[in-house]
N, C-alpha and C positions, 0 to 999 in steps of 0.2 A: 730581653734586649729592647732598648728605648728607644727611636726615631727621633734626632736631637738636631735643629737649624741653628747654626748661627747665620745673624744676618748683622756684616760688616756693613757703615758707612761713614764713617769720618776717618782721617788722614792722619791720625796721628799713630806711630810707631809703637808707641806703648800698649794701647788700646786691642792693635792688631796682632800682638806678640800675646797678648794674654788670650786672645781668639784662639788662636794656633795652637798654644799650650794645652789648654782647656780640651780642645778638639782633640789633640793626641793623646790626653788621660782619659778622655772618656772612651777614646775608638779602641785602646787598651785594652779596655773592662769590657771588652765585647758590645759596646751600642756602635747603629749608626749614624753617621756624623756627615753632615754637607756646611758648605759654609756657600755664602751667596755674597758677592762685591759688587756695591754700590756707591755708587757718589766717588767719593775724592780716598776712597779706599784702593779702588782699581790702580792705584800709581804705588802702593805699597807691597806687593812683589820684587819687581824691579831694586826698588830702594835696601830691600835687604839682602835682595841675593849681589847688587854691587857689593854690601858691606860684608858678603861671603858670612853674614849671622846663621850660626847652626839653628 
């Protein structure tokens, strides 16, 4: 089992969807997985659970 960070900062939708992705395949495969929000990423929660994005 691997110890794997991602570290979010920029604000873009796309960018943070593939974090999330990424984070859920690998947490999968048995590694674990933190992700840290920084900068203009912190406002990207919000923005997708409005758009109710699975």
């Amino acid at each position: 089992m691997k110890k794997i960070l991602f570290y979010a900062m920029t604000g873009e939708v796309m960018c943070f969807q593939h974090i999330l992705l990424n984070a859920l395949d690998l947490s999968s495969a048995g590694h674990e997985i933190r992700i840290i929000f920084e900068g203009a990423s912190v406002t990207l929660p919000p923005v997708l659970e409005e758009k109710a994005n699975p």
